[in-house]
C-alpha positions as CSV (number, residue, x, y, z in Angstrom):
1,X,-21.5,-50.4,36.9
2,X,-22.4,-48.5,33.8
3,X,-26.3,-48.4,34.9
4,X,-25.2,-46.6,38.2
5,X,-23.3,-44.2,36.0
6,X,-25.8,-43.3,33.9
7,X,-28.5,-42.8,36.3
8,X,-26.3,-40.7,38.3
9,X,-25.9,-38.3,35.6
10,X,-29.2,-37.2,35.2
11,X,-29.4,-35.7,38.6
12,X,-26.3,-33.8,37.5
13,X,-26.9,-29.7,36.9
14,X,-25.3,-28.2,34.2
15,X,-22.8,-25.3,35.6
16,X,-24.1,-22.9,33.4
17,X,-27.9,-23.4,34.9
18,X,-26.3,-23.0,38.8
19,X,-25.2,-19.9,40.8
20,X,-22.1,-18.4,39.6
21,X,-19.1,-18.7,42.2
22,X,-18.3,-15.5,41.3
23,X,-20.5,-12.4,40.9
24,X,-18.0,-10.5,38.6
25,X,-17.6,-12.7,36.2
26,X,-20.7,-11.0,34.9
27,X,-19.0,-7.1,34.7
28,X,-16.9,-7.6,31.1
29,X,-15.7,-4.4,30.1
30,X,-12.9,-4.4,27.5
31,X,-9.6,-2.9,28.4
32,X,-9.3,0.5,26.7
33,X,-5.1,0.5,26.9
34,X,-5.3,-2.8,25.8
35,X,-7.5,-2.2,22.8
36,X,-5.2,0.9,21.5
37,X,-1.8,-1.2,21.7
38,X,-3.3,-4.1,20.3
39,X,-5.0,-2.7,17.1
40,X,-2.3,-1.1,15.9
41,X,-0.3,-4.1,16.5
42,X,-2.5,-6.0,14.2
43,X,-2.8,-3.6,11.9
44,X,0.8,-3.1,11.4
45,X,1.3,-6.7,11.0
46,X,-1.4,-7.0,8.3
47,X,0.7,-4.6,6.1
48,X,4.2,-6.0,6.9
49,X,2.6,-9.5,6.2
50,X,0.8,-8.0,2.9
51,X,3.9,-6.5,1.7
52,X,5.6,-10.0,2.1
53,X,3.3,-12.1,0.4
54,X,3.1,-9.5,-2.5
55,X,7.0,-9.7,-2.8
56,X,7.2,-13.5,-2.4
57,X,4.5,-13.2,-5.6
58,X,6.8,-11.0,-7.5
59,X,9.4,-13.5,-6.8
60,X,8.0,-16.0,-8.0
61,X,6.5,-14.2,-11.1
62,X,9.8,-13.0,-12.1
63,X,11.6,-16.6,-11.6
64,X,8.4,-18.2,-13.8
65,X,9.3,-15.3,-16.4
66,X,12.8,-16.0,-16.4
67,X,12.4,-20.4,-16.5
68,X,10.2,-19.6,-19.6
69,X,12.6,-17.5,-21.3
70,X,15.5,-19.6,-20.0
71,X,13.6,-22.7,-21.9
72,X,12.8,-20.7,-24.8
73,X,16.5,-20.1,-25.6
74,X,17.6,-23.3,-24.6
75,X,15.0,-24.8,-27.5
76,X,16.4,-22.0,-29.7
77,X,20.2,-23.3,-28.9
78,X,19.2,-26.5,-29.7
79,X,17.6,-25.7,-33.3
80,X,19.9,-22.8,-33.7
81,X,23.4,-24.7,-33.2
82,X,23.2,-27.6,-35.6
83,X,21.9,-25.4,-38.2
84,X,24.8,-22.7,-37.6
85,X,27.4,-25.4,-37.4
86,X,26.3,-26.5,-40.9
87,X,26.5,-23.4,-42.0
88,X,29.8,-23.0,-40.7
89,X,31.5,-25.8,-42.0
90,X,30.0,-25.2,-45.6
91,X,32.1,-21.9,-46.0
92,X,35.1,-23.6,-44.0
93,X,34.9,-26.2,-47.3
94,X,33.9,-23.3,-49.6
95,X,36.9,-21.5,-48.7
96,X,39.0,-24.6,-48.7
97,X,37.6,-25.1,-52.6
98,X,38.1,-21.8,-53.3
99,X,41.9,-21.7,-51.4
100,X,42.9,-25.2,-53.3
101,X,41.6,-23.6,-57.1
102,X,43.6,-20.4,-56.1
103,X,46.8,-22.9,-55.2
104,X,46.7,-24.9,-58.3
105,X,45.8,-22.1,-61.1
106,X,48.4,-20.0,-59.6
């Protein structure tokens, strides 16, 4: 069965080496309306697409900015607060010294 295929096929002729069916296939001419709707078209929706893509950018530029200095104070808090609550609770006992002298001298 495959033998009969095969030799069949090489009898076949490629379409593009017959006749065409139809003669004015050949006449291409481009449609000048067409071509004047169509450009502008494209050419409008290569800006608006530009524009977008350079705004998603600045999006995401400004939320990269804004992560980074959102980590960077949360690292600050983090050294910042132990070091301030010491701080705070040795002039809370510094005033409590200085308030229990105060009661008992006067």
């Amino acid at each position: 069965m495959l033998e009969t295929v095969a030799l069949g096929t090489l009898r076949a002729v490629p379409l593009a080496l017959g006749r065409h069916q139809n003669v004015d296939t050949l006449k291409v001419e481009p449609l000048q309306p067409a071509v004047g709707r169509v450009a502008p078209n494209h050419l409008r929706h290569l800006v608006v697409r530009t524009l977008a893509v350079a705004v998603q950018l600045l999006r995401v530029c400004i939320l990269s900015i804004l992560a980074v200095r959102l980590l960077i104070a949360s690292i600050v808090f983090v050294i910042i607060t132990p070091v301030v609550t010491i701080v705070v609770l040795h002039i809370i006992i510094a005033v409590l010294i200085l308030a229990g002298r105060w009661l008992v001298e006067g």
